[in-house]
C-alpha positions, 0 to 999 in steps of 0.5 A, a space after each residue: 477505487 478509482 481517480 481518488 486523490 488517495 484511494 485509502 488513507 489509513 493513520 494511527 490505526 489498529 487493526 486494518 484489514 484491506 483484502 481483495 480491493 483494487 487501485 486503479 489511477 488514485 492520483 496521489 497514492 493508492 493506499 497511504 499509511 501511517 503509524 498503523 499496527 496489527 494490519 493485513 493488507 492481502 489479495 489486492 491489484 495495484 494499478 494505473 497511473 498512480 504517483 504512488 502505489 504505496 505511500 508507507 509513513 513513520 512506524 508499521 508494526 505487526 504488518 502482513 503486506 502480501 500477495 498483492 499485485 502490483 502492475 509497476 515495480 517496487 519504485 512506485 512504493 515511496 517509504 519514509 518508515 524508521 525501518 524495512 518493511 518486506 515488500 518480497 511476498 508480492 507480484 510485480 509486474 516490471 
């Protein structure tokens, strides 16, 4: 996905599976979620301007976030859940 204003938004969603895709340059946030429980979101390359790689919204349940990379630092995720989601098992590049 490419120069989207979001390249995937996903809300009040169950399951969700997002597996070797790539961001590049989505203006807003390459993957926004929402409330959504019972995803795995594997294998995929962050990159590009983005304002956020990861836009992570009120509640996320039963989440597998791994192994993803990311071509910025953990300061492009903006998170406003009600608890920590372990963002450790992926690849930053700064």
């Amino acid at each position: 996905l490419r120069g989207n204003w979001v390249g995937v938004l996903a809300a009040e969603s169950r399951p969700l599976s997002l597996l070797g895709n790539a961001f590049d340059g989505e203006r807003s946030a390459a993957l926004y979620l929402k409330d959504v429980s019972a995803a795995v979101i594997f294998g995929n390359r962050f990159a590009g301007d983005s304002k956020a790689y990861l836009e992570l919204d009120e509640a996320l349940e039963d989440i597998l976030l791994c192994r993803n990379d990311f071509a910025g630092g953990p300061e492009k995720i903006v998170s406003r859940l009600k608890s920590e989601i372990d963002l450790s098992r992926n690849r930053w590049a700064a």
